[in-house]
Residue, then its C-alpha position, 0 to 999 in steps of 0.5 A: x548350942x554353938x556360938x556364931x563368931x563375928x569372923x570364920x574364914x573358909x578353910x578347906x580341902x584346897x587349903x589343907x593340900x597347899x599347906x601339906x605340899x607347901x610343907x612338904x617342899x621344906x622350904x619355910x621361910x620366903x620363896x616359891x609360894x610367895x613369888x606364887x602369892x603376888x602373881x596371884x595378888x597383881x592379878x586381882x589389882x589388874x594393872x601392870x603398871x603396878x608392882x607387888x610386894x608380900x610382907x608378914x602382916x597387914x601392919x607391917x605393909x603400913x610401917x613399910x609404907x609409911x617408911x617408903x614415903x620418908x616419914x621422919x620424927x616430927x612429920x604428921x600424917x592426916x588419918x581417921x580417928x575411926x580406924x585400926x589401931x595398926x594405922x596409927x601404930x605403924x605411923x609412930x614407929x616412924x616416929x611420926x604423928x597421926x593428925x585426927x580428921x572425921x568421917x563421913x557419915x554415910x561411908x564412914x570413911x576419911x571426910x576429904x572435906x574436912x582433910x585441907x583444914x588439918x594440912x600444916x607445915x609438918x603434914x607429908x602423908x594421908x591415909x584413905x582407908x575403905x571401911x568394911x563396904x564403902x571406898x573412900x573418895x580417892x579422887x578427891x583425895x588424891x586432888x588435895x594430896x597433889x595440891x598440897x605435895x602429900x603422899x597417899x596411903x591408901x589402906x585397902x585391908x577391907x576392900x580387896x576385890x572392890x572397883x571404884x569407879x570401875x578401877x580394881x582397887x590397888x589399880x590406881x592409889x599411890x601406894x596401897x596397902x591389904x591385909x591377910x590375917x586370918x579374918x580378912x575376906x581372903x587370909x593367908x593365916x597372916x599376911x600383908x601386901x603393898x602395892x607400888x608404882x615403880x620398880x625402884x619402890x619395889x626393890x626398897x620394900x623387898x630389902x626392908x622386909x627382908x632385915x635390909x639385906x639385898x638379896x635378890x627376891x628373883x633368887x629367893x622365889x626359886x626356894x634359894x638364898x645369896x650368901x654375899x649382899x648389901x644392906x643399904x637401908x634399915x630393915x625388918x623381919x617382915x617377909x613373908x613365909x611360904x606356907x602362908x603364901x600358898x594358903x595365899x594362893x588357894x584363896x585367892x583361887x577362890x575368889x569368885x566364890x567368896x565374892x558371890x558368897x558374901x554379897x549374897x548373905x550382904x544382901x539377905x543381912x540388908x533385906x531381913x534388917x532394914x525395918x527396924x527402928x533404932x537399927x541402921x544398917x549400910x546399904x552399898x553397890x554389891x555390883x562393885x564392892x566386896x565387902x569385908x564385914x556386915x556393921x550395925x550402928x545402934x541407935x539411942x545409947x543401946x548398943x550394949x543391951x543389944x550386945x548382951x541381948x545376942x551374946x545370951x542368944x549365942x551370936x558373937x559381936x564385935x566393935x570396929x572400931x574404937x576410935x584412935x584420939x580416945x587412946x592414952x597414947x594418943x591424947x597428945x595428938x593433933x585433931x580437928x572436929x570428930x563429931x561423926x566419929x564420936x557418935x559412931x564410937x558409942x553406935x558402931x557393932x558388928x554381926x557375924x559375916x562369913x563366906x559361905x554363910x549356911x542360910x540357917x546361920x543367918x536367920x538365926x543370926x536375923x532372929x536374934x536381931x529382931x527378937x530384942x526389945x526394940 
């Protein structure tokens, strides 16, 4: 029987006719499709008081966003330890450091208590990252960033589509960041966003993703290029190509669907689960958070017979994530108390959640679950 992967993105026939036009029109590199793709995207933050930019990859939106805010050898940036490694990267690419700070226990997201505590002479930035069903607390955070004279990026790769507090996310942050690779509840095949405040922001993102050439993205966008520009700053390949926005564009198409889809398999997960001892399970608010993945934290020092448990009943697991301050590279890196993080490192697991998840992949899913010798 066939396994059940962790991730299976909902590809048909509206994919496949975008990918087939997009190629068709031989215009491979940045263009229409893009210009289609933010109009897409600025339509799912719902602000117009804010500004999209579409890059290649999720991690390329982070070291754009991290070089926008004037990262410099030698700052900090406060983050959590238990994030993706892309975070942590992009922010020595800057030639910056991460600062380690724990999480939550309930929403495993940044504990803003214990961000003031981290703050130094060398801090310029925060990372808010929304984890797979939970959204940080942004306004507290954005009240100590403010306090403190800080910049917020705030990571929203598993929280596109959510509100807090009634605002779409993207809305209302700093500067936010998303992803579209090909796990992400919306793909583009690969892809990445930033969402800025100012129209000078913008056109600094559109020549960095762009190897620094000043070409205008209002000519690119009619499937063109200027031949004479400046480049007035540094810059790398990370523009987005068209075919990868018009997959862009049939998702998003999709989004209701994808959004009842998984809040429904969300909620039968959390129903079917929710009695068994040695299983924690998350619990959120369907009504106005889409979520990105279904985790488990797995009590007792047992996560790895369970692991094994389910790969021998064909059900695909995975971890999200390990936490960045366990990394070599990363060793030498300031930290405060990572005692929640360190606990989730060894409990965290995460099962199989797609969009449009046949009701028999999720009992069997269920099943194998249940059918451990807890």
């Amino acid at each position: 029987m066939e396994s059940v992967p962790v991730f299976k993105p909902l590809l048909a026939e509206e994919e496949f006719a975008a990918a087939q036009r997009s190629l068709e029109v031989g215009w491979l590199g940045m263009g229409a499709d893009v210009a289609a793709f933010e109009r897409a995207l600025s339509g799912v933050v719902g602000a117009p008081d804010r500004h999209v930019a579409a890059v290649s990859t999720g991690h390329a939106a982070l070291h754009i966003a991290f070089m926008l805010v004037g990262l410099a050898p030698e700052d900090e940036v406060i983050a959590p330890s238990f994030n993706n490694i892309a975070d942590f990267q992009a922010i020595l690419a800057t030639g910056a450091r991460p600062v380690f700070c724990d999480v939550n226990e309930h929403s495993l997201c940044i504990d803003p208590e214990k961000i003031e505590e981290l703050i130094g002479p060398k801090t310029r930035a925060i990372v808010a990252m929304d984890y797979a069903c939970h959204l940080c607390e942004h306004d507290f955070i954005s009240d100590i960033a403010g306090r403190y004279g800080l910049r917020v990026i705030h990571d929203g790769a598993h929280s596109i589509g959510s509100a807090y507090k009634g605002k779409p996310i993207g809305s209302f942050s700093d500067v936010t960041v998303f992803s579209f690779d090909p796990v992400k509840t919306f793909t583009a095949i690969d892809g990445g966003a930033i969402v800025v405040r100012s129209e000078e922001e913008l056109t600094k993102i559109q020549e960095m993703r762009l190897i620094g050439m000043g070409q205008p993205a209002s000519v690119m966008y009619q499937n063109e290029r200027a031949w004479t520009y400046d480049v007035r700053r540094l810059g790398f390949r990370y523009h987005m190509a068209n075919l990868h926005g018009a997959i862009g564009v049939a998702q998003l198409q999709k989004f209701e669907h994808i959004a009842r889809t998984r809040r429904e398999v969300f909620a039968y997960y959390g129903e079917r689960l929710k009695d068994i001892e040695g299983l924690d399970i998350p619990s959120c608010d369907l009504e106005h958070v889409l979520p990105f993945l279904f985790y488990v934290r797995v009590l007792d020092g047992r996560r790895e017979d369970l692991r094994a448990h389910l790969k021998r009943n064909g059900i695909d697991t995975g971890i999200h994530w390990q936490p960045g301050h366990w990394f070599s590279l990363f060793k030498n890196c300031r930290r405060g108390d990572l005692t929640v993080t360190e606990r989730l490192g060894r409990e965290i697991l995460t099962i199989p959640f797609h969009s449009a998840m046949a009701r028999a992949t999720q009992d069997r899913v269920v099943e194998a679950i249940r059918s451990f010798s807890w």
